[in-house]
C-alpha positions as CSV (number, residue, x, y, z in Angstrom):
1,X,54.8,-12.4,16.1
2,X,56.4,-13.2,19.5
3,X,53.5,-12.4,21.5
4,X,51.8,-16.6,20.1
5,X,55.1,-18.2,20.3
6,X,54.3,-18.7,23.1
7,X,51.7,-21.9,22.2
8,X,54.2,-23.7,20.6
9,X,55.8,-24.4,24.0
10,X,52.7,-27.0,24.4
11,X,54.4,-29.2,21.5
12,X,56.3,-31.9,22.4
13,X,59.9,-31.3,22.2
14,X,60.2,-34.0,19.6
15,X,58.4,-32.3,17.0
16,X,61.0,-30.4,16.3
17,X,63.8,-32.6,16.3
18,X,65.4,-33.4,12.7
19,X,63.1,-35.2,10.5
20,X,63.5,-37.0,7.3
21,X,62.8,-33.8,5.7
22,X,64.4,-31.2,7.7
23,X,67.2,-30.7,9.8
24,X,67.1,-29.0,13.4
25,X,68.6,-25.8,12.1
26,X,65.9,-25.6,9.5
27,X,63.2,-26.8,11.9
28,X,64.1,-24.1,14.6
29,X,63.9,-21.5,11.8
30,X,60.4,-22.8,10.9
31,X,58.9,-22.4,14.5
32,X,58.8,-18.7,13.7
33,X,56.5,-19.0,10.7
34,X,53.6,-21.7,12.9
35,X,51.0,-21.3,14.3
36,X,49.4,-24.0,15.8
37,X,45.0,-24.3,15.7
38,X,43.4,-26.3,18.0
39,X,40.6,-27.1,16.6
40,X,38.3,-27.0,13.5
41,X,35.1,-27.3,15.0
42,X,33.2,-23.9,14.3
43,X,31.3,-24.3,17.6
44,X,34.0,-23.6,19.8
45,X,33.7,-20.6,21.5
46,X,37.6,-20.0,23.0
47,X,39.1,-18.4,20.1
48,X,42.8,-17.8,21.6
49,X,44.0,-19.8,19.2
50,X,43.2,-17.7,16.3
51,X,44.4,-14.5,18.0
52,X,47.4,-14.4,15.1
53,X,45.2,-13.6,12.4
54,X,44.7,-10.2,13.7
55,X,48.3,-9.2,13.0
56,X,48.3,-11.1,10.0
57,X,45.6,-9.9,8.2
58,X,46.0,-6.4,9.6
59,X,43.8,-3.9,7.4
60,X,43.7,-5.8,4.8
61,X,39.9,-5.9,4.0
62,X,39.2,-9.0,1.6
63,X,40.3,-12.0,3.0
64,X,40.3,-15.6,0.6
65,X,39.8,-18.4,2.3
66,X,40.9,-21.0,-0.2
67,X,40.6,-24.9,0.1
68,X,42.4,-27.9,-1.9
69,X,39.5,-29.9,-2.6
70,X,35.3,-29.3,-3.1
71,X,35.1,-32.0,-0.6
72,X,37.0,-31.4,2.8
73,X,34.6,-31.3,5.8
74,X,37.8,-29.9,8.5
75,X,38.5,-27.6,5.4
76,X,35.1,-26.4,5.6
77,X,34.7,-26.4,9.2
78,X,38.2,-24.1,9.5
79,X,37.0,-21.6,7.3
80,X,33.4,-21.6,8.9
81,X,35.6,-20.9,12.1
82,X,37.6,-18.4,10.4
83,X,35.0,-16.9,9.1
84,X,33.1,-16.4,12.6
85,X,36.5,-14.4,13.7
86,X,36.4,-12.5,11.2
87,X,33.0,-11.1,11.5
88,X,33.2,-11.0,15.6
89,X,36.8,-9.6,15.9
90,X,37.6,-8.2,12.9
91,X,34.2,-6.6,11.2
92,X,34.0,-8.5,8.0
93,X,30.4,-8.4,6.5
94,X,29.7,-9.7,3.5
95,X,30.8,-13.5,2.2
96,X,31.5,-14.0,-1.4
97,X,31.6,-17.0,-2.7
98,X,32.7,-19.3,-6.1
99,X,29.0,-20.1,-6.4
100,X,26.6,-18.6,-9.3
101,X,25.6,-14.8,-8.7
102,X,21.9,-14.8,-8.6
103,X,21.3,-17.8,-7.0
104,X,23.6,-17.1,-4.3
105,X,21.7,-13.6,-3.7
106,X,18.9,-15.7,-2.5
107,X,20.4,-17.0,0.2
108,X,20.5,-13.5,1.7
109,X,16.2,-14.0,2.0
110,X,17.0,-16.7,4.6
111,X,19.7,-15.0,6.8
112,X,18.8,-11.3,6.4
113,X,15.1,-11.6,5.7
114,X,14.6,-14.8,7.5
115,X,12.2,-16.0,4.9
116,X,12.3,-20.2,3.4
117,X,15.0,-22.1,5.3
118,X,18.9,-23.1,4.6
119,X,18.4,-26.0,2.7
120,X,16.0,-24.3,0.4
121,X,18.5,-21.9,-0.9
122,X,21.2,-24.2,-1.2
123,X,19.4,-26.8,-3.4
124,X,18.3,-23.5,-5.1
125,X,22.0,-22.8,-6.6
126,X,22.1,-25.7,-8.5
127,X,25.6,-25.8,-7.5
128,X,26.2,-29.2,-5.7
129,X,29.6,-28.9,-4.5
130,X,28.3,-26.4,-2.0
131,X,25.3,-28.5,-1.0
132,X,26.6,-30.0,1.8
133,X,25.9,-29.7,6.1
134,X,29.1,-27.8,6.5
135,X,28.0,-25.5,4.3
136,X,24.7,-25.7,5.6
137,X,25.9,-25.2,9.3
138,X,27.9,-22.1,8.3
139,X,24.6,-20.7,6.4
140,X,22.8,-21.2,9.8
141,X,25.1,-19.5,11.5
142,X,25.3,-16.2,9.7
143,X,21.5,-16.2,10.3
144,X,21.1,-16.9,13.8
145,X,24.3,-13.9,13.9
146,X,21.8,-11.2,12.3
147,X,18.9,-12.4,14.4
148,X,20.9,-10.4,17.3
149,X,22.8,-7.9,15.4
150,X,22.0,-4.8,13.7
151,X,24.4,-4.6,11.5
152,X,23.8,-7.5,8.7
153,X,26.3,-9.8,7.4
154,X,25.8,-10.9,3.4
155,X,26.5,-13.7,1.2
156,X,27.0,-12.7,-2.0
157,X,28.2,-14.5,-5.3
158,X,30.8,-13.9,-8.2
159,X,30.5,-17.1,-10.7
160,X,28.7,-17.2,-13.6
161,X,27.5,-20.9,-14.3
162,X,23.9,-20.0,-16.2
163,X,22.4,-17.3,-17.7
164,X,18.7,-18.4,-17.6
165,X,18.5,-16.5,-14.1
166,X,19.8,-13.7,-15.2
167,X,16.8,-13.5,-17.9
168,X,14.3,-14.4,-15.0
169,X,16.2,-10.7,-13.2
170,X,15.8,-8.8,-16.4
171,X,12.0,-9.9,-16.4
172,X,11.1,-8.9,-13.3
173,X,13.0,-5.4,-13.8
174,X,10.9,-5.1,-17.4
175,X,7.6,-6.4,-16.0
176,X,8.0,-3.9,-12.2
177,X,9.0,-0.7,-14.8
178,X,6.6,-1.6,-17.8
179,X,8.7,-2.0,-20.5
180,X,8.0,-3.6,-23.9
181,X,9.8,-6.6,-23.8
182,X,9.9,-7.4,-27.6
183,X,13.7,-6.8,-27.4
184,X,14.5,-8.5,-24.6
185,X,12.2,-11.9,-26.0
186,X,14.1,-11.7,-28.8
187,X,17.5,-11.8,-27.4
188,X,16.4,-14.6,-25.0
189,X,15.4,-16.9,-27.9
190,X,19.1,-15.9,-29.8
191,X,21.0,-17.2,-26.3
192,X,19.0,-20.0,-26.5
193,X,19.9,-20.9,-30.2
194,X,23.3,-20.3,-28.4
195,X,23.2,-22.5,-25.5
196,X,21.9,-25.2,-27.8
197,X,24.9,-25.2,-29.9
198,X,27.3,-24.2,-26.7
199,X,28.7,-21.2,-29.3
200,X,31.3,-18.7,-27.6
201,X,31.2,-15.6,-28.5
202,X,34.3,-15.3,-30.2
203,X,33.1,-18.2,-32.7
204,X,29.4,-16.6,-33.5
205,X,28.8,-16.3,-36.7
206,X,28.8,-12.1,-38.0
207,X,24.7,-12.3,-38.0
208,X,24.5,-14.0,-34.6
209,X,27.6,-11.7,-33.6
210,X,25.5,-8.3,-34.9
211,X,22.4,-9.7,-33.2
212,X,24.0,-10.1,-29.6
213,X,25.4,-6.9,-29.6
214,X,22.4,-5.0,-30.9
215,X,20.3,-6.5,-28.2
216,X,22.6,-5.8,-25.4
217,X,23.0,-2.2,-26.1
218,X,19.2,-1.5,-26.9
219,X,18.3,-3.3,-23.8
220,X,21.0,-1.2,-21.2
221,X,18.9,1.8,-23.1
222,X,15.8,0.8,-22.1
223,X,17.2,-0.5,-18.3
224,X,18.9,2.9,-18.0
225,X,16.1,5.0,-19.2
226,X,13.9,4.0,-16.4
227,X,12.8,6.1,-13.3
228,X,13.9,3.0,-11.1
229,X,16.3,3.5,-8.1
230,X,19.7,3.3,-9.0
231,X,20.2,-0.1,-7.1
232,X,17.7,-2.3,-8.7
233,X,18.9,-0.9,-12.3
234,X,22.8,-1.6,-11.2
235,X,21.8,-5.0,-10.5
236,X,19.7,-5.3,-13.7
237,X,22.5,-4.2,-15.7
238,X,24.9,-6.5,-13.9
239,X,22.6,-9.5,-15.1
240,X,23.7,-8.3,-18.6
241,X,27.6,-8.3,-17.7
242,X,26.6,-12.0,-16.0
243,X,25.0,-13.2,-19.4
244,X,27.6,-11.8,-21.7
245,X,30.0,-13.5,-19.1
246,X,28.4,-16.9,-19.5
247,X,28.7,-16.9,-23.1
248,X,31.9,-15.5,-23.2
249,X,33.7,-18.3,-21.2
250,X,31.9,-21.3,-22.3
251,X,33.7,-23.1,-21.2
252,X,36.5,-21.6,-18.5
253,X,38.4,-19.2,-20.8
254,X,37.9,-15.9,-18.7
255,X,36.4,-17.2,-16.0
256,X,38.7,-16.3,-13.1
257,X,38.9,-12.9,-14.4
258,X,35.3,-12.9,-14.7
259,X,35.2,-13.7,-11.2
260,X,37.3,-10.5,-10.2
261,X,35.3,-8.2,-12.4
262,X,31.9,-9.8,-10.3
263,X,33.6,-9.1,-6.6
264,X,34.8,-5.4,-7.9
265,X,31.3,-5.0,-8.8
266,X,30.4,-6.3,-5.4
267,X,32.9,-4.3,-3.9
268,X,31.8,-0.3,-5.6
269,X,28.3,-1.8,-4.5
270,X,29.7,-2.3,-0.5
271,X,32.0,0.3,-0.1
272,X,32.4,0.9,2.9
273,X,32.5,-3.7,3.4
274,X,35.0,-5.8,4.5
275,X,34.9,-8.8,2.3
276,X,35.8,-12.8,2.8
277,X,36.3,-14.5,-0.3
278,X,35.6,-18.3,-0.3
279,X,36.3,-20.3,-3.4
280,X,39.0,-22.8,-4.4
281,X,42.9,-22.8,-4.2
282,X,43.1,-22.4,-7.7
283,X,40.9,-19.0,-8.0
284,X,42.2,-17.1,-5.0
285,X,45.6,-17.8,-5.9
286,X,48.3,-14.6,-6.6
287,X,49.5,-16.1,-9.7
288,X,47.7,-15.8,-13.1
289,X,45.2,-16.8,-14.5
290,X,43.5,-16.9,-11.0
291,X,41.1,-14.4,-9.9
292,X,43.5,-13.7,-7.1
293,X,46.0,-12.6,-9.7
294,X,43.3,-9.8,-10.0
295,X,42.5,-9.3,-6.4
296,X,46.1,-8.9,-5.4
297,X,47.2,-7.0,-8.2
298,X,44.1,-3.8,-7.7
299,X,43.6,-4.3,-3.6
300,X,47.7,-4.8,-2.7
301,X,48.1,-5.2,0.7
302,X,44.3,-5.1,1.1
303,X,44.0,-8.5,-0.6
304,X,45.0,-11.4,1.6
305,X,45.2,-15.2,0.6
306,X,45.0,-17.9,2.8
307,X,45.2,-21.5,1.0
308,X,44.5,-24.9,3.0
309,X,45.8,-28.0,2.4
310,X,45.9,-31.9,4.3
311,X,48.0,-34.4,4.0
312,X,45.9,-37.3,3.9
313,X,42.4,-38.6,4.1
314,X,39.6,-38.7,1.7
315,X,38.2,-36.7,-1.6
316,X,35.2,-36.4,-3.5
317,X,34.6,-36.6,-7.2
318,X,31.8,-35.7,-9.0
319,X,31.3,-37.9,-12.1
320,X,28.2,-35.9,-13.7
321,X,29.7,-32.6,-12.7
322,X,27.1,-30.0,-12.5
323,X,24.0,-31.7,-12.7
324,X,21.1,-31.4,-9.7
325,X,21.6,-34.7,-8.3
326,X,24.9,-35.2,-8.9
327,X,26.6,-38.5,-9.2
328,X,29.6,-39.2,-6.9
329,X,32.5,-41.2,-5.4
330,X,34.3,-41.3,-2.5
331,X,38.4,-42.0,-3.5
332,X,41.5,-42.2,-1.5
333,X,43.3,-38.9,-1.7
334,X,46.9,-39.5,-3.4
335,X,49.5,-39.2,-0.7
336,X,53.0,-38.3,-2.0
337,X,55.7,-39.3,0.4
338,X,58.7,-37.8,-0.6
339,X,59.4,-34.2,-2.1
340,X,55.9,-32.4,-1.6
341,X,54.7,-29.6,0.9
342,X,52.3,-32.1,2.4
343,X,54.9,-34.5,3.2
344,X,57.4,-32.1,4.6
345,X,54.4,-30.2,6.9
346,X,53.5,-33.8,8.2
347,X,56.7,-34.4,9.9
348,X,56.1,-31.5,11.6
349,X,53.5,-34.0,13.8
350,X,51.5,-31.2,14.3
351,X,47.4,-31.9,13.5
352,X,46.2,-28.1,12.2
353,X,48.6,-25.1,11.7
354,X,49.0,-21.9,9.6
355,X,52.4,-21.8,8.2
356,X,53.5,-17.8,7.7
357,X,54.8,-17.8,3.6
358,X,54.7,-13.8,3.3
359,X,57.3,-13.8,6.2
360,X,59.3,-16.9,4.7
361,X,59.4,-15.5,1.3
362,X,60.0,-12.1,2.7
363,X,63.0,-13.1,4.6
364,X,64.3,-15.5,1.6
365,X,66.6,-17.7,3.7
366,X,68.8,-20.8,2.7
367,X,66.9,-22.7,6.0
368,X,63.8,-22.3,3.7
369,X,64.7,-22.9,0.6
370,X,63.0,-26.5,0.8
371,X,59.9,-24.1,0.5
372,X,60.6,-21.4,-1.1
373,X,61.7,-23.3,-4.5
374,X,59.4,-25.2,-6.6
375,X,57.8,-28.4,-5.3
376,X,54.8,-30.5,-5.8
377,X,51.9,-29.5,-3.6
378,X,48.2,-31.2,-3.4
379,X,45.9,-29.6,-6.4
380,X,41.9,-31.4,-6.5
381,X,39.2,-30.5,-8.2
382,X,35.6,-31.6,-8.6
383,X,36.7,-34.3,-10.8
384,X,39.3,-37.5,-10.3
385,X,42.6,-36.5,-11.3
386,X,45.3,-38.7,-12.4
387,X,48.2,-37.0,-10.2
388,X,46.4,-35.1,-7.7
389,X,49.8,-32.6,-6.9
390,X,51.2,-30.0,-8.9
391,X,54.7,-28.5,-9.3
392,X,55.1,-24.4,-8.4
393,X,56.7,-22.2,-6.0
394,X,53.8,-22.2,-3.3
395,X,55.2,-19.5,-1.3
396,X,54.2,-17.0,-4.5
397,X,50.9,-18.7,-4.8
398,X,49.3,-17.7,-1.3
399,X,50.3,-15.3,1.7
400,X,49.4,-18.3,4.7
401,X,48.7,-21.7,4.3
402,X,47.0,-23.5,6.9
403,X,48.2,-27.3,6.9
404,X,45.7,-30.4,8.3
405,X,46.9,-33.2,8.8
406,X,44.0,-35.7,7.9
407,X,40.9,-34.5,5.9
408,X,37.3,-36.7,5.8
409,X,34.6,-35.7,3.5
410,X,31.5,-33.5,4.0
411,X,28.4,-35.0,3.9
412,X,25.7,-33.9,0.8
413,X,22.3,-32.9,1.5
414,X,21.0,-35.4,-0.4
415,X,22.6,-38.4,0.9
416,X,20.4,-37.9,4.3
417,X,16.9,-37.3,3.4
């Protein structure tokens, strides 16, 4: 770690004299855990700056890049950075994201195939918190990498947000290997009968309960029983576990551990990959329910969580959730002043840093206790909240957190067009 505290001598010397929040024997113990960035522009090229995430990440071979809000473009921008690192310096190779699983396969025909475009496939996942020019921008990127590499970088995703794609996947798979699809029609018209009364599975009725189950099992048969490579009928039968998913969580009851059971899948599919993880705050998480509960507790020191959070700026909430054209406003994120992580980081006066909290919760000191006990930190989704902060220990939440001062929002396809 002493071989970059060496860029916080560029600081002004006042940054770390006493604050509101901290005194100077508390602030001197903090230098050790900062790292300063200098930027969050992805088109940088000096990467010096992010030199520390080599020791911090160390072998750890899925990385989650988390973010506070759906909305952040220096969020976005930072992790498109990040993630440039990675796959340059560190040999990561396939991106998974909080975005719908078929769908997001289809991006993979644009920057491995170099067939449609970027903003094809994004309006294709019908996923509109993604649909954005930072998002976009990193998309390009990971294109114009495998134009000049021969190794290929993927995007790949873990969410399960419909099931009609899924059906479209088993269809092809029935009509490529010729197989009667009486059973398969049949179960399609039961989920819809489902979908129409948004049943879970856990309240079908016993017929519609018998029915399900019958369907899926004959159906793996007939998958199984092909002569099809073992790849296209791992990814058939995975559309099963997708659908079964779907209807299981309707809505948000397993989903995060859904989540984990897709990148496992992903992962026995990759083995030999080195996977970043980009989803929300709230899934990549070490604390349960989230899907980084999972992650952390199978991969151990080969999981890695990185959260991000700002201080002040801008968020945006989606009024009509997950429709196409979704239907939007732009709101002042909450700034609270007084007792939470934001407030005490902002003192600091330093714009973008990553703030060690493995180390600090490792070491357990009194100088941190301000951090290491339980205190309100910035928590937004996709939709307005009515106190945008929530109350937890945040050093057992995530291994780094990188702090930004003041966020603005990312700009949607659709509002230039």
């Amino acid at each position: 770690m002493k071989q970059y505290l060496h860029l916080l001598i560029f600081l002004p010397n006042l940054l770390f004299a006493q604050t509101e929040f901290l005194n100077n024997e508390e602030l001197n113990y903090l230098k050790k855990f900062i790292y300063p960035i200098s930027t969050t522009n992805p088109k940088v090229e000096d990467e010096k700056d992010l030199l520390f995430l080599n020791e911090l990440i160390g072998n750890s071979n899925a990385v989650a890049l988390g973010e506070v809000t759906h909305s952040s473009k220096e969020i976005f921008q930072l992790k498109h950075r990040i993630i440039n690192y990675l796959i340059k310096n560190k040999e990561f190779d396939i991106v998974t994201m909080e975005s719908p699983t078929v769908e997001t396969n289809q991006i993979n025909e644009f920057i491995i195939d170099n067939k449609t475009n970027a903003i094809n496939v994004l309006n294709q996942l019908n996923f509109p918190i993604w649909e954005n020019y930072d998002v976009l921008n990193m998309i390009n990127s990971l294109h114009d990498y495998n134009l000049n590499h021969d190794k290929k970088v993927y995007i790949k995703g873990i969410d399960m947000q419909s099931y009609i794609p899924s059906i479209s996947i088993l269809e092809t798979f029935y009509a490529n290997n010729s197989i009667d699809s009486s059973t398969l029609i049949q179960f399609k018209n039961l989920l819809v009968e489902l979908q129409k009364n948004q049943t879970r599975i856990t309240n079908y009725t016993t017929n519609q309960k018998t029915q399900f189950e019958k369907y899926i099992n004959q159906i793996i048969y007939e998958i199984s029983n092909t002569k099809d490579s073992k790849k296209n009928k791992d990814w058939a039968l995975h559309n099963i576990t997708i659908i079964t998913q779907y209807f299981d969580k309707m809505y948000r009851s397993n989903r995060d551990s859904f989540m984990a059971d897709n990148f496992f899948w992903t992962q026995n599919q990759y083995p030999n990959s080195k996977f970043i993880i980009w989803a929300h705050n709230q899934h990549i998480m070490q604390k349960k329910p989230a899907s980084g509960f999972y992650l952390d507790k199978k991969l151990k020191e080969n999981y890695t969580s990185i959260g991000f959070t700002f201080f002040s700026g801008q968020n945006r909430v989606f009024l009509n959730t997950m429709k196409k054209i979704p239907i939007t406003k732009v709101v002042e994120a909450q700034i609270e002043n007084s007792t939470s992580i934001e407030a005490y980081l902002n003192s600091l006066n330093i714009p973008i840093f990553l703030l060690d909290l493995k180390k600090i919760k490792e070491e357990n000191n009194n100088l941190a206790k301000w951090i290491l006990n339980k205190k309100p930190y910035r928590w937004t989704g996709m939709v307005e909240a009515k106190n945008e902060f929530v109350n937890s220990s945040i050093t057992d939440d995530f291994d780094y957190l990188i702090f930004i001062n003041q966020s603005t929002i990312s700009t949607l396809l659709h509002e230039i067009e």
